[in-house]
N, C-alpha and C positions, 0 to 999 in steps of 0.2 A: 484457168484463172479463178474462177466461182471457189475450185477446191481450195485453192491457195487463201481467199478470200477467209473461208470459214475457219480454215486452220489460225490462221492471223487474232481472227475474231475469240477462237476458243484461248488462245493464248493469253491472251490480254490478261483476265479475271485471276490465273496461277499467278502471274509476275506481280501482281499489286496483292495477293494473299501472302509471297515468300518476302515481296518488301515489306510488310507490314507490321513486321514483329520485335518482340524486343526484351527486356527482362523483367526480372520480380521487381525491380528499381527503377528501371522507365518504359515509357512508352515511346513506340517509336511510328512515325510513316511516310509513305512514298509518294513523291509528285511522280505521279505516271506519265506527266510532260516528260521529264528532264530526269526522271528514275534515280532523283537522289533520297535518302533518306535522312531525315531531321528527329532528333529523340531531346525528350525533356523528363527530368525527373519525376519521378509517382511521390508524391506526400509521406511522409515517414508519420507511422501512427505509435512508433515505440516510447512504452512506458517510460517513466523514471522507477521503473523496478530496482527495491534493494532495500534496502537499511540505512539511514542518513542519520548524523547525528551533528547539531547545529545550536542555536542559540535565537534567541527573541527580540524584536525591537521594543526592549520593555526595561526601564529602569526596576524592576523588579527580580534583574541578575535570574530570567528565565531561560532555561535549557530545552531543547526539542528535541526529541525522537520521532522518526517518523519510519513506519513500514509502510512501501507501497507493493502490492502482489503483483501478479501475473495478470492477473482478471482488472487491474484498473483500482480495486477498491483500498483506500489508504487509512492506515491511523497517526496520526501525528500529537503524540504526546506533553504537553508541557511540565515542565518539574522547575521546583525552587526547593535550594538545598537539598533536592532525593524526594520531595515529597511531591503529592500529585495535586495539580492547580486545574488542569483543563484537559479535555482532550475531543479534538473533530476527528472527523469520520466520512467516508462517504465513497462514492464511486469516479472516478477522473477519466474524462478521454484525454488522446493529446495529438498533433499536428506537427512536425516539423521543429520536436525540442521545447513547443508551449503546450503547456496542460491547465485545463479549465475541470469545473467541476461545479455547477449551477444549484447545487442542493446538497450544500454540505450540512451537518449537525454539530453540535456545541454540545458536549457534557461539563458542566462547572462541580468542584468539589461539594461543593454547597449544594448541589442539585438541579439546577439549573439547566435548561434544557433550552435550546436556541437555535434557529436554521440560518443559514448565510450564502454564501459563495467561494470559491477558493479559484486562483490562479495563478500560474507562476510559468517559470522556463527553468532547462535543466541541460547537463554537458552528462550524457552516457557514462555511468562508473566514474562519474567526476565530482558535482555539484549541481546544487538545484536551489532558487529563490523561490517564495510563494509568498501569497500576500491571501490573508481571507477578509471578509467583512466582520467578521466576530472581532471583539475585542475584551480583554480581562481589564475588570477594576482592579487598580484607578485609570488603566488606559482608555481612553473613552473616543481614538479611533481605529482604523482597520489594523488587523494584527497581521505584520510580514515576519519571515521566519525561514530560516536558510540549514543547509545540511550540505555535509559531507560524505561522501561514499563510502561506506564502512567493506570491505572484501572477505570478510568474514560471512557473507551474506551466499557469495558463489560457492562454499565449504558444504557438506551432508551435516546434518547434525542427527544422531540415531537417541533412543532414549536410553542407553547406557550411558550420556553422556549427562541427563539430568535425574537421574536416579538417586535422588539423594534428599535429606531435609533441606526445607529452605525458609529462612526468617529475612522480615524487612528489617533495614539496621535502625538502630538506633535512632531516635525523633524521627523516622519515617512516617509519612502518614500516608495512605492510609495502615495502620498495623497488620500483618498479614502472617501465616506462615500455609505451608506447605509441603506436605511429603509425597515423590512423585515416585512410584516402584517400579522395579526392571522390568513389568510387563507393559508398564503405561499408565495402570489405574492410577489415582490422585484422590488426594484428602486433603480439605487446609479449613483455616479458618479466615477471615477477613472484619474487624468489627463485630458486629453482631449477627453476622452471616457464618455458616458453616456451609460448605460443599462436597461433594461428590465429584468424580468425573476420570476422563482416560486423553489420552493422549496416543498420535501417533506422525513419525516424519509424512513430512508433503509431500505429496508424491511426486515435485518439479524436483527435488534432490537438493534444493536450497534451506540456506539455515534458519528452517521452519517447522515448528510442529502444529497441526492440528491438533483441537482440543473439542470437549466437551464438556463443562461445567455443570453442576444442576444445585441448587439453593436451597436452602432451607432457614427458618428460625424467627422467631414470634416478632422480630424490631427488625431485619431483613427483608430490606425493599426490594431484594431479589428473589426473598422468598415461593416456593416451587414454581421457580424458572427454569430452564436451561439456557445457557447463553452459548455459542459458537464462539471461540477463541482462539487465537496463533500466538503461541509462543518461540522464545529465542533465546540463547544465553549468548553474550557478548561481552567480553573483559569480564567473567565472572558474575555477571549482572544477566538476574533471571526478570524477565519482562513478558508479562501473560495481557493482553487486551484483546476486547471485543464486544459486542454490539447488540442486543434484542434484534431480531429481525422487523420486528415496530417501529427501534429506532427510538424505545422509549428510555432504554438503562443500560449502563453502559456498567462492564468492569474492564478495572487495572489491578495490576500486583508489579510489584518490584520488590527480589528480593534476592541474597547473597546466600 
């Protein structure tokens, strides 16, 4: 009986170890009373990873772009008529389809440089709302801003595919061009900025390039900087943005 006892006793600790498990998507555990097991979902922390392309709550017939990466951090671009108005920036966690982000940045064409907040919800490869605390004059409250899943985004994009000259059209602002060569290196101008720099696909295989910019020129507020960049071509529309690691100057380029 003593033996039996111990056996009993060592028993116990295996059967509430084999009940207790469960998958990458829930948890699960065992009443060792009644040896049932009850499982509840784990929190979903997935991005709105992708390329969105949407529109403003802004009587100023405002357009949005938005790339959000892999890592969380997003650009969301504003345009009227092709040309560039604004663009936030920042790092986003997310929970169950809502994403926050408590330290966004505000670039204004004019210069302007402004910290806020961003939140929104999002449908996986479907759609996403946000709402930031920044706002564009004359808008003088929080700016919300929605997009669409563009699937051009899940495609490779290699740089034989943007090896070519590239100019902004037409009343674009800011004026830009750019020539990118089939090894990567890049030349352009922007204003009164001239650049340098190279280019290479990301290495998640999505339609992303890494970039490297570096500035130059006497009235060039980017002057000898490098900035970190990702570009993309979509419907023929070459889009290059990214950020000082300061968080102090930001570039865009749009160009055909």
């Amino acid at each position: 009986m003593k033996l039996l006892s111990k056996l009993m006793l060592l028993a116990l600790p295996i059967l509430a170890a084999c009940g207790g498990g469960g998958s990458d998507d829930q948890t699960c555990k065992t009443d060792l009373g009644s040896l049932t097991k009850s499982c509840v979902a784990n929190p979903s922390h997935a991005l709105p990873e992708g390329i969105w392309y949407g529109s403003v709550n802004s009587s100023q017939s405002v357009a949005a772009q938005t790339i959000v990466l892999e890592t969380g951090q997003y650009f969301s671009i504003y345009t009227q008529n092709g040309s560039f108005v604004w663009l936030i920036e920042g790092i986003m966690t997310a929970t169950d389809g809502a994403f926050t982000d408590p330290a966004t940045v505000g670039f204004h064409t004019l210069g302007a440089i402004r910290a806020g907040t961003l939140s929104g919800t999002f449908t996986t490869k479907s759609a996403l709302t946000a709402t930031t605390s920044l706002f564009v004059s004359p808008d003088t409250t929080a700016t919300s801003f929605n997009g669409n899943y563009n699937a051009t985004y899940d495609t490779p994009i290699a740089i034989s595919d943007v090896a070519r000259a590239w100019t902004s059209g037409s009343g674009v602002t800011p004026d830009a061009t750019i020539t990118i060569a089939a090894d990567g290196t890049a030349k352009g101008t922007q204003n009164a900025c001239t650049f340098t720099g190279s280019f290479k696909p990301r290495s998640t295989g999505k339609h992303l390039l890494d970039g490297t910019l570096n500035f130059a020129g006497p009235a060039c507020a980017l002057s000898n900087v490098s900035v970190s960049v990702e570009a993309t071509v979509v419907n023929g529309q070459l889009t290059i943005v990214g950020v000082t690691p300061q968080r102090d100057q930001a570039f865009y380029l749009s160009a055909q």
